[in-house]
C-alpha positions in Angstrom: 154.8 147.4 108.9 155.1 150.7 110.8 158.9 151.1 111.0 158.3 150.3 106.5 156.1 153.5 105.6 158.1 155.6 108.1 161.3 154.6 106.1 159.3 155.2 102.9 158.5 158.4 103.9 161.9 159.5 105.3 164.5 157.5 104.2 167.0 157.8 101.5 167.2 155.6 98.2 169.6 153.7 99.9 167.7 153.0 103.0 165.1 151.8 101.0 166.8 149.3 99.1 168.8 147.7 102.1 165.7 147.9 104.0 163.6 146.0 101.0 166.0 143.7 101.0 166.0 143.3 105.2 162.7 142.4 104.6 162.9 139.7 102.2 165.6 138.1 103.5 164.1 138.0 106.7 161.0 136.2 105.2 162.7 133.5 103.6 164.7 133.2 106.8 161.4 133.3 108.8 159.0 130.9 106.7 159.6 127.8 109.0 159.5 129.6 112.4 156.1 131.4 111.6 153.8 131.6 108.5 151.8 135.5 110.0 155.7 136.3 110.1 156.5 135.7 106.5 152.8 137.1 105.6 153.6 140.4 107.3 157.2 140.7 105.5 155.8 140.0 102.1 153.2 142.9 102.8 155.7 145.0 104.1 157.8 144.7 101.3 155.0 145.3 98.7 154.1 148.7 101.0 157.4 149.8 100.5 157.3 148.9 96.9 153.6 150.6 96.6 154.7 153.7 98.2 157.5 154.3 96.1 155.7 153.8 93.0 153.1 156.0 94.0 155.5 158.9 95.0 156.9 158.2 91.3 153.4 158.6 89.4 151.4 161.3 92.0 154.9 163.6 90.9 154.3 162.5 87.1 150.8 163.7 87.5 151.6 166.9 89.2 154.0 167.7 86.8 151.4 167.4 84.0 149.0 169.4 85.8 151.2 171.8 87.3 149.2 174.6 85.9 145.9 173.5 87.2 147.0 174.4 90.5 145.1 173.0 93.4 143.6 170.6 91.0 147.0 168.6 90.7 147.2 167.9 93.8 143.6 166.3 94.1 144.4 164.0 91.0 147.9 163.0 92.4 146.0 161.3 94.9 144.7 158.9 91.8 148.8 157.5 92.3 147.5 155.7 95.2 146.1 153.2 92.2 149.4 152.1 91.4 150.4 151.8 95.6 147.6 149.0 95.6 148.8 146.7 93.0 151.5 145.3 94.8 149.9 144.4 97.8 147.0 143.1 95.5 149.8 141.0 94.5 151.4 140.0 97.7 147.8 139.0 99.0 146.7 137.0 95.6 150.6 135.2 96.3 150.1 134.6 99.8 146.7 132.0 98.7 144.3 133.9 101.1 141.6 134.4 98.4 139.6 137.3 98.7 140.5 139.8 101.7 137.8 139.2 104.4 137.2 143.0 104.5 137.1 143.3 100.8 133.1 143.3 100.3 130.4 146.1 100.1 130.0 146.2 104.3 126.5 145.3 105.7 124.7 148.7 107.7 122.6 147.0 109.5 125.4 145.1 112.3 126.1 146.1 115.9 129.1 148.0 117.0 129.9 148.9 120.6 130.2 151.8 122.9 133.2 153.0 123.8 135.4 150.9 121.9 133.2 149.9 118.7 134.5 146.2 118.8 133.6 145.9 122.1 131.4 147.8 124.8 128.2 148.0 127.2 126.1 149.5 125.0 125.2 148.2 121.1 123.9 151.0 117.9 123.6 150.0 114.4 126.4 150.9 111.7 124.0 153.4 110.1 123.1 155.0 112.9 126.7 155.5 114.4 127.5 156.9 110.9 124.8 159.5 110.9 126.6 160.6 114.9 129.4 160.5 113.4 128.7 162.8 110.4 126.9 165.4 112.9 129.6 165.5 115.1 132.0 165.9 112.7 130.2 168.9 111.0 129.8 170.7 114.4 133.5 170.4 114.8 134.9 171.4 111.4 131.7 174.3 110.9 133.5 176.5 113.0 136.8 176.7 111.6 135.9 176.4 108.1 135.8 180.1 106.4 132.7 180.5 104.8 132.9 183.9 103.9 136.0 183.1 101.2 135.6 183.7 97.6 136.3 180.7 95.9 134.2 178.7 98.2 132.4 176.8 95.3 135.4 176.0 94.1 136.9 174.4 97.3 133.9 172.4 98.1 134.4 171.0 94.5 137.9 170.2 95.2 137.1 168.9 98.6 134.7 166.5 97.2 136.9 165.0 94.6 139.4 164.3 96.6 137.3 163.2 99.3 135.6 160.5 97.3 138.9 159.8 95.0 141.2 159.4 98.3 138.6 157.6 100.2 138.0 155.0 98.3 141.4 154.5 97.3 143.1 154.4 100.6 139.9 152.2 102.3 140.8 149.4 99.3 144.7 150.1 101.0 144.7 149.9 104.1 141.2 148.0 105.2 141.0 146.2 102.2 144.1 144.6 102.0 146.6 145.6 104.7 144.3 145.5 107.6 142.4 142.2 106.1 145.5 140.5 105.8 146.8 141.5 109.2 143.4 140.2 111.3 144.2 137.1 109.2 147.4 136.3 111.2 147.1 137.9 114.4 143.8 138.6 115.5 141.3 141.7 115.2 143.1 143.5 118.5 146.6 142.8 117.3 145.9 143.6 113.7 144.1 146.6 114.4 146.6 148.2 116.3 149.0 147.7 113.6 147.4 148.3 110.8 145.7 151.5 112.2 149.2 152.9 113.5 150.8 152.1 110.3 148.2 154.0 108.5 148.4 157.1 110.6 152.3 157.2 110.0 151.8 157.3 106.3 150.4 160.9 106.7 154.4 161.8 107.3 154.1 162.7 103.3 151.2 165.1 103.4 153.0 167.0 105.8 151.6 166.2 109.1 154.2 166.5 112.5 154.4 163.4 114.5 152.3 163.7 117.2 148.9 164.5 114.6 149.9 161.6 113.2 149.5 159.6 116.4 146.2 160.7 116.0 145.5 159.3 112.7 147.0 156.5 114.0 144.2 156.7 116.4 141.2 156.8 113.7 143.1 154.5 111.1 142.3 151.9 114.8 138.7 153.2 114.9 137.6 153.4 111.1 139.5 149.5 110.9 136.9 148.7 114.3 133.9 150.1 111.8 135.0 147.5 109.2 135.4 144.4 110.9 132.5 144.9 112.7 130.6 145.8 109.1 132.6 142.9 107.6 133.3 145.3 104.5 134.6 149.1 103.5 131.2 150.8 102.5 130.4 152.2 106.0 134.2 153.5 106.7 134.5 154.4 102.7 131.8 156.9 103.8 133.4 157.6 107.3 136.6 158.4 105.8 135.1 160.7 103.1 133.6 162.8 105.4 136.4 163.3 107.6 138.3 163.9 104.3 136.2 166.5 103.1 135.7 168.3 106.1 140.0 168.3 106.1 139.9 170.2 102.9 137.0 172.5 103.6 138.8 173.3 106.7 142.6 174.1 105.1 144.2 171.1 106.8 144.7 169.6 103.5 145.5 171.8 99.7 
């Protein structure tokens, strides 16, 4: 899952391709050995597939709003609809019914201090969420410019794309990829890869390696937030924040 949305990212056509077909192969080949095996190359392959359809239609959409400026690039994030259908299709294919993360989220559960899934010491979702969104304003107040012109105009972009990419990527990642993942191999296991797999899909916004470790980080935290809400309303709001606070702060447009 990792080394496929690196070579999405970075790899020529022709990488793509052989590696698509790597993957397949190696599923059929696979089946009998291990069932998570062949689950986790027939999501692979429909990342791979996602991502490259989404490249294809966020460009279509920037080119049609080329003159709207920053505007564009917020609405390009609306491609990641077309990334989700084919894992929507690869999980509907593998029989799993509904992913297990793919409900509303419940705010009243425990999570755990330090490490959300586990820990000594247990908080509500809600209130954790309401930490979370104080500390993340103390951290981003400082470095946002407040003094700029267009100010009205960011927090307006900052908020669309926040609630557009938010949502979109939660149904992604949480909803189907990480579902799917904690489905064959555990919470730990499937945490760890679905959360580093997510941070190395930032690659295409422009982000080095080593803040994409990082993400890799959060993508493990915000996945902890759903299993342990058993849905994606809680992170959908965690992510958003984080989001907004990104744009506010120049990290992202």
């Amino acid at each position: 899952m990792v080394v496929t949305i690196i070579i999405a990212q970075t790899g020529s056509a022709y990488m793509i391709w052989v590696w698509g077909i790597g993957l397949i192969v190696s599923g059929i080949l696979l089946r009998k050995r291990s069932q998570a095996i062949f689950n986790t190359t027939i999501m692979a392959t429909a990342l791979l597939l996602g991502y490259v359809l989404y490249e294809a239609f966020s460009a279509w959409i920037r080119h049609g709003l080329a003159d709207t400026g920053d505007l564009a690039i917020v609405l390009s994030r609306l491609g990641l609809m077309v990334f989700i259908l084919p894992l929507a299709a690869a999980s509907c294919s593998l029989g799993q019914g509904r992913p297990r993360l793919m409900t509303a989220g419940q705010w009243g559960r425990a999570l755990y201090f330090p490490w959300i899934i586990t820990g000594f010491r247990r908080d509500p979702v809600w209130r954790f969420m309401l930490i979370f969104a104080a500390v993340s304003a103390a951290a981003f107040a400082f470095v946002v410019d407040w003094s700029r012109d267009d100010l009205a105009q960011l927090a307006f972009y900052a908020l669309l794309f926040a609630l557009i990419n938010a949502v979109l990527e939660e149904l992604l990642w949480r909803g189907y990829v990480l579902s799917q993942l904690t489905e064959d191999y555990g919470d730990i296991k499937g945490l760890v890869i679905g959360g580093t797999a997510f941070g190395f899909y930032h690659l295409h916004l422009g982000f080095p390696w080593t803040i994409c470790l990082l993400f890799s980080l959060f993508g493990m935290m915000m996945g902890a937030v759903a299993i342990r809400s058993q849905g994606l309303g809680p992170v959908i709001v965690m992510h958003a924040v984080m989001n907004l606070w990104f744009v506010m702060s120049g990290m992202i447009i």
